[in-house]
N, C-alpha and C positions, 0 to 999 in steps of 0.2 A: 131301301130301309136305312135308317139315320143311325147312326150310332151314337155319335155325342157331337157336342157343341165347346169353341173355349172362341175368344174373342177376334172376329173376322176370318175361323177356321172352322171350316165343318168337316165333319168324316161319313161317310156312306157307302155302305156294301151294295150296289146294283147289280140285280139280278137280272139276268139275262143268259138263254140259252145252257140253261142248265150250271152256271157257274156266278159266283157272288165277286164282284170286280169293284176291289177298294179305291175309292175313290176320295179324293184331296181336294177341298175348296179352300183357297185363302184370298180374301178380300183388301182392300185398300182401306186405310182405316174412314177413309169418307163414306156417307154413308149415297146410297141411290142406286145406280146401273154401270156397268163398266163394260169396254171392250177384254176379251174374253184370250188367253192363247192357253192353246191345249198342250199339254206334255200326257206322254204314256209310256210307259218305260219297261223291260222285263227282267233289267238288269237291278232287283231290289230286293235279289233273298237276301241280304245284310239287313232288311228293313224288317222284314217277317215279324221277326221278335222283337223289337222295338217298340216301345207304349207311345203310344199314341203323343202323350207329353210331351215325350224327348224327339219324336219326327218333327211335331212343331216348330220348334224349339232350331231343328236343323231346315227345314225347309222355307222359315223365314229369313234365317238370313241368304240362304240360295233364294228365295226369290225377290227378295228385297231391292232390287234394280227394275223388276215389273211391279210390284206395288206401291213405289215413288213414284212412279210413273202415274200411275192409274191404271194401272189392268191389274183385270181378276188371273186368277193361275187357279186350271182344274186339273191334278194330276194322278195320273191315273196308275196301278200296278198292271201289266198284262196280265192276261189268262192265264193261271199258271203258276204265277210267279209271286213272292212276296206275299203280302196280306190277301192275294185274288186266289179263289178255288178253281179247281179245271186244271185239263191238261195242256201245256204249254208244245204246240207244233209249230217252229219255226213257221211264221206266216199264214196258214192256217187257221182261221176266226178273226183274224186281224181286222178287214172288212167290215164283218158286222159288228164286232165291238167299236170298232172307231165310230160309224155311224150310228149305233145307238148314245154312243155317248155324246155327240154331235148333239141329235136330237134331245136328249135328256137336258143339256146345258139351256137350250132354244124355251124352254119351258119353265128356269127358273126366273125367279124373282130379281137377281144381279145382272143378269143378260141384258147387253143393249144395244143388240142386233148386230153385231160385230165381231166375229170368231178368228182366230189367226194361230197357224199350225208351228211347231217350234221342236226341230229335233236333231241329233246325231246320230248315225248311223244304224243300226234298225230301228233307234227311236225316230227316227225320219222316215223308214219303211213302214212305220205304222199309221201315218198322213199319203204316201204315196198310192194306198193301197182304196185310196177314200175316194180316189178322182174317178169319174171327173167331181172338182169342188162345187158345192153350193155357192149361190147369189151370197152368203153373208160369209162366206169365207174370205178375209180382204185381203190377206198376204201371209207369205211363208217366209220361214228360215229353215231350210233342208241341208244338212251338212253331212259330208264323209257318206253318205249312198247313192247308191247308182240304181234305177230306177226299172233296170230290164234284170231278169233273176237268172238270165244264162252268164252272165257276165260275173255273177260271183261264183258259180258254180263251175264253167269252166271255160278256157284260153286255149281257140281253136281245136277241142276237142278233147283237150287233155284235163282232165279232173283237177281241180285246184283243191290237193290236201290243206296249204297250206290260207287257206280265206276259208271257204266252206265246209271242208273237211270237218277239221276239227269244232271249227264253231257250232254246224250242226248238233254234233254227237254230245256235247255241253248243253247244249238250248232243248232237245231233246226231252220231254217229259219231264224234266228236273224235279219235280214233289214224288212222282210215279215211283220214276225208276233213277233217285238219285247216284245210286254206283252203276259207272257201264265197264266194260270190261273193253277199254280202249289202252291205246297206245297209237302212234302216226303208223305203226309197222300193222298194226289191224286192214290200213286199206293195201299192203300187200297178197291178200289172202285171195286163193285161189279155188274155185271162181269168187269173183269181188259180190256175187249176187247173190253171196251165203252173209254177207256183210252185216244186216240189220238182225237177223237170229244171231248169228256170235255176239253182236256187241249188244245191241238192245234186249236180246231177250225176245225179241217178237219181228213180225215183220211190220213193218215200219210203210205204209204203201206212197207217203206222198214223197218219200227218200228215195226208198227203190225205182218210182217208178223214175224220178229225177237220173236216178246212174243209169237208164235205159238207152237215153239222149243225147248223145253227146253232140249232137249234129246242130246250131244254132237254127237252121231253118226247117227243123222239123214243127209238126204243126202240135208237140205236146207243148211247147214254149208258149203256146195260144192257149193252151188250157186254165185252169183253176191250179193246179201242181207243178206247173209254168207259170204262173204269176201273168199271167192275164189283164189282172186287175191293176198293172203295175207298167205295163205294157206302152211306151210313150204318152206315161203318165199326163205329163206337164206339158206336151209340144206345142197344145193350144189354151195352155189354161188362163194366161187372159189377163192375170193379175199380178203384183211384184212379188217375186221369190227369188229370195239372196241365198245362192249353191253357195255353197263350200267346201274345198277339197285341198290335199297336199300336193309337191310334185313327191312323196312318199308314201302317198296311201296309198290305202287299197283297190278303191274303186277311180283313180285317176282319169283315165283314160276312158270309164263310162262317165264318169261327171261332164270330161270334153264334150262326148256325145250327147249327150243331153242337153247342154249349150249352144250347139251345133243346131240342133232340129231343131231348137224352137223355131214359131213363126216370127215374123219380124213386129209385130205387130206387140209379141208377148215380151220378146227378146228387149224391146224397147223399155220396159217396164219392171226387168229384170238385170242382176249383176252375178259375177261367179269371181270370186276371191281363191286365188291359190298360193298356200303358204309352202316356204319351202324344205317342209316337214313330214312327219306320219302322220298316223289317223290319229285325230284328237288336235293335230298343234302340237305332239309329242316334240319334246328334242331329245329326251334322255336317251342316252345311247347310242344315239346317231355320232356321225366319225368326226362333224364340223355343227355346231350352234354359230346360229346365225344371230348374232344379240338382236339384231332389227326384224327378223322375221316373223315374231310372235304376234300374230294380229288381237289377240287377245289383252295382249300389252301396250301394243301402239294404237289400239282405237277400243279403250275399254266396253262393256257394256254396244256392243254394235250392233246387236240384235234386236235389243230395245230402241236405240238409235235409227232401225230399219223402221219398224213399225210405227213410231213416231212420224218417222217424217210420210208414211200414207197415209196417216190421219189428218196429220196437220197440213200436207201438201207443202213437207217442206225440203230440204237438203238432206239426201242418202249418205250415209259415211261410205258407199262405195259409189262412182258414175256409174249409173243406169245403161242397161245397154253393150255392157265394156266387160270384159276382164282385167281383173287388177291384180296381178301375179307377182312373185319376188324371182330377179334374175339373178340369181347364186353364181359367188364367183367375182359378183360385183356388186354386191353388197346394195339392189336399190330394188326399190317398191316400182314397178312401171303398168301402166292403163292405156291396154290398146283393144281391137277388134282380135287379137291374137290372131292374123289370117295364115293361111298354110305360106312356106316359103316361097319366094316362085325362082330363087335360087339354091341348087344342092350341090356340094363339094363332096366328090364319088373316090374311096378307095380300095383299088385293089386287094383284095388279101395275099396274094403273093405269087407263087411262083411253083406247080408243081402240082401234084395229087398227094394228100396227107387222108392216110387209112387209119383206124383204129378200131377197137373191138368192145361193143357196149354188151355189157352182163347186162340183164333185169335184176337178177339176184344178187347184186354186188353195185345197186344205182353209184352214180357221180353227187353230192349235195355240196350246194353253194350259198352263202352267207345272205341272210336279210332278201324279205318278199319284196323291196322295192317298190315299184307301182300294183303290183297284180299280187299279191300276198302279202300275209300280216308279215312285221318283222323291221319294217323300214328298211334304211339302209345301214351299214357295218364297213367296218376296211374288211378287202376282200384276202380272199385266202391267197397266201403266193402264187406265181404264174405254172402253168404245168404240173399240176399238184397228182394226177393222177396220171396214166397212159390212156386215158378214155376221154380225157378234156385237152383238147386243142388251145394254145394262147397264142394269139397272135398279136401285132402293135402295128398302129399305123406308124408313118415318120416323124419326128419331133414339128409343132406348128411352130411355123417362122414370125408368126404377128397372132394378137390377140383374137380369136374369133368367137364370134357369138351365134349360139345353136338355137335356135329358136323353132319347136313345132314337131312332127313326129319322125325324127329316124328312120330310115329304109333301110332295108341287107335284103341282100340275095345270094342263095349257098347255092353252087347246081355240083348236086349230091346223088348217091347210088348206095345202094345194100344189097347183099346176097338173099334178103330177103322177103316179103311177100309186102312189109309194111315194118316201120319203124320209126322216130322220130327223130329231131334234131332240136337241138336247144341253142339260140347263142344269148349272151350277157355282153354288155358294152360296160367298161371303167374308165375313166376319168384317173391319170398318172399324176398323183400329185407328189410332192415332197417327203409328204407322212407318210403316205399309203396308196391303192387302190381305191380310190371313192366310184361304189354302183352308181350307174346312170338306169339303167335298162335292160328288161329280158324280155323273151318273146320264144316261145317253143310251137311247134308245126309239126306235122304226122305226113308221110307218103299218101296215105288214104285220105287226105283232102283236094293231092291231086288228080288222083286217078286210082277210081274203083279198079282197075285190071290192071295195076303196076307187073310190069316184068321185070324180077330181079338181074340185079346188074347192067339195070337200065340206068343212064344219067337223063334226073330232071332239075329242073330250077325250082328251087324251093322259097316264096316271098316271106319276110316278116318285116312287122311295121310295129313298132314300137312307141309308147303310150305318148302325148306331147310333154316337151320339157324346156325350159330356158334356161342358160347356162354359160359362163363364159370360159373356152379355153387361152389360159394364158399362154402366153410365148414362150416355148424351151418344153411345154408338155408334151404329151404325144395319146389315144389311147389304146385299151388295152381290148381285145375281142375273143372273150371263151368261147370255146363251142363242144359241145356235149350232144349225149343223147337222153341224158334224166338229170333231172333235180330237184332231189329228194330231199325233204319231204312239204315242197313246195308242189310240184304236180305226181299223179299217182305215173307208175312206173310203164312203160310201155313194153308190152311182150317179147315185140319182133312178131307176131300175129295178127293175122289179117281178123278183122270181126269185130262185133261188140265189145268193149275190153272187158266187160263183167262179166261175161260167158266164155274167158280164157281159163284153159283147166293147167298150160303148159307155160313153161317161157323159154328160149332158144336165144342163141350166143349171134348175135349180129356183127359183120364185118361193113363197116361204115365209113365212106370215102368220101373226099371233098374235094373239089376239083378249087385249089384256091386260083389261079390264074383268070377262072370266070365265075368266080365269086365275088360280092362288094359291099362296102357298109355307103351309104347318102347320108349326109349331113345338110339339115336343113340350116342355112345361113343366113342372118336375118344384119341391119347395119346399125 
């Protein structure tokens, strides 16, 4: 159904599956057929109330870099959300609305057999969810998402309050049930399986069933409620798609992964850009702005840029094929295969067994989600801040070295009890402060279903990739915990499901540093 008309903009409510999904055409002022890039957004109850007029008004000049060009821009509100009726479930209808509206565009009058997907971060999960793509989809810009849905949801098992957590509980029915009755202290609640009646109001089934899982290879991950549809979306899709990511987002280190599998075939025809920021390009509030790191600055309009040059068969603002990342630290744009290192500089953490005692009911929290939670990065809190956070320091570096690719440690650790976890953080000792590089948290029960307490095991973490240069006279810095809150939910000391914990127990937690190590991958 058409609502109105003003000069190479039309508006329409498309009906589908029970809900009316506002829909945005702006045209190029020439007149005949145009290639096509889709936007679909859920992020637009600011827009709700807005007349139609004045969206205009604001969406021309946002898209004014695609209709210089010549492309049409169809942009859509999700289910839910904005001017669109229906209820908004994180991913959930995603699918079929994306493909109807695929379809619906294929039939109009402006279409000229040419469609290309354009998003940030769940606005980029709302294209992931479409693949495999159609013959007329000719290229993507997918930025800041990662494309498997255990990987927002949680890190080695441990629930990630501080990505999914809360975003959920926000995106959640938003028209429905605009007040929930949240706070980050809601996912301590005991059992965590009362979770969606406390805060929602209701039981929530494609949430619940998600905190059921925490196991990445279990086979809900395969389901519809597991993102399925989402599932090594891109590994063969065939056509050029410029990733984008930070080394301070959120999804880092599944963005790598996703780069990783493609075929070579597609990998050829594709590029992934890592700025060295948070999610967005953000710098506000990170500890060091990098004036050169903003690609949004230094290669204006790149998007458009991309899409152009597969039309016209001409020169990518990124090489094809490559990663083009910023090595912080040293201040330079660099374009390689990013390969893993095949050299690691190993060190000890020290000398001895260092004990401590982790509360549930009294977690450890530590500044900014880094690569694996919202937050970026922050200077970090003083060393030794609590009796439950271990800080240890490598030795000062004697010459400048460059880190390139993903960190390894290995803790071999013990507890008095059935199951618990370990957390460590790496910093970067600079002048001003503590700069985060990387965290990574692991559980007993990933290595072994039948742990005996006051057993010593080796515990692996592998940390997201990152490039970076340590200067001469630095040193860094290695926390280790067993929670950090309110970045992952809190671990009991209980063996089980953690959402069917009714108790929590005071854990005694030991580290054997003498055959424990951080790897540094060294690149020249």
């Amino acid at each position: 159904m058409s609502e109105g008309k003003m000069p190479n903009v039309f508006f329409h409510y498309l009906t589908f599956n029970g809900a009316e999904l506002f829909t945005m055409v702006c045209l190029p002022e020439d007149k005949g057929t145009f290639p096509t890039v889709i936007l679909r957004s859920p992020y637009v109850d600011a827009e709700g109330d807005i007349e139609n007029e004045e969206l205009t008004e604001i969406k021309l000049v946002e898209y004014k870099p695609w209709l210089d060009h010549g492309y049409a821009v169809v942009y859509q509100h999700c289910r839910g959300r904005g001017k669109s009726t229906g209820d908004c479930i994180p991913f959930i209808n995603e699918r079929e609305d994306g493909l109807f509206l695929q379809d619906w565009i294929r039939k109009q009058p402006f279409y000229n057999g040419e469609l290309y997907l354009f998003g940030h971060s769940y606005k980029a999960a709302v294209h992931f969810v479409t693949a495999p793509f159609a013959d007329d989809i000719k290229g993507a810009v997918l930025k800041g998402f990662d494309s498997e849905r255990y990987n927002g949801a949680y890190r080695n098992g441990c629930y990630k309050i501080g990505l999914f957590g809360g975003w959920y509980v926000q995106q959640y029915k938003k028209k429905s049930i605009p007040e929930k009755n949240y706070t980050d202290e809601c996912y301590n609640l005991l059992p965590l399986s009362d979770f969606s009646k406390t805060v929602f109001g209701e039981e929530a089934e494609a949430f619940d069933e998600m905190l059921k899982h925490p196991n990445r290879d279990d086979d809900f991950w395969k389901t519809r409620y597991g993102g399925i549809e989402t599932h090594h979306a891109i590994d063969h899709a065939n056509i050029p798609i410029l990733l984008v990511t930070g080394f301070y987002d959120i999804f880092t280190g599944g963005l790598f992964d996703m780069w990783n599998a493609l075929d070579n075939e597609t990998k050829s025809k594709c590029a992934l850009v890592v700025h060295p920021f948070t999610h967005g390009c953000k710098s506000e509030g990170q500890p060091i702005v990098f004036e050169d790191g903003n690609i949004y600055r230094e290669i204006p309009d790149f998007s458009v840029k991309w899409f152009d040059a597969i039309r016209k068969n001409g020169t990518p603002p990124f090489e094809k094929g490559k990663v083009t990342y910023y090595k912080l630290f040293d201040q330079a744009w660099c374009c390689d295969d990013f390969y893993t290192a095949n050299r690691y500089k190993k060190f000890v953490l020290g000398e001895g067994i260092v004990t401590y005692q982790y509360n549930p009911d009294d977690p450890a929290t530590f500044k900014g989600g880094l690569s694996a939670n919202f937050g970026g990065n922050v200077w970090q809190d003083p060393p030794n801040l609590r009796s439950d956070i271990i800080t240890l320091y490598t030795p000062e570096f004697t010459e400048d070295t460059y880190v390139k690719g993903k960190i390894r440690a290995k803790l071999t650790v013990k507890t008095n009890c059935e199951d618990t976890c370990f957390y460590v953080r790496i910093s970067l000792c600079k002048p001003e402060g503590d700069y985060g590089l990387r965290d990574d948290i692991n559980q007993i029960s990933n290595l072994s279903d039948e742990y005996i307490p006051n057993t010593e095991v080796e515990m692996d973490f592998s940390f997201d990739e990152h490039a970076f240069v340590i200067k001469r006279g630095e040193k860094l810095r290695i926390d280790i915990s067993s929670s950090a809150f309110p970045l992952y939910v809190r671990h009991t000391n209980n063996k089980g499901l953690f959402t069917q914990q009714t108790t929590t127990r005071i854990a005694d937690n030991s580290v054997d540093l003498e055959h424990s190590y951080i790897e540094l991958p060294i690149s020249e």
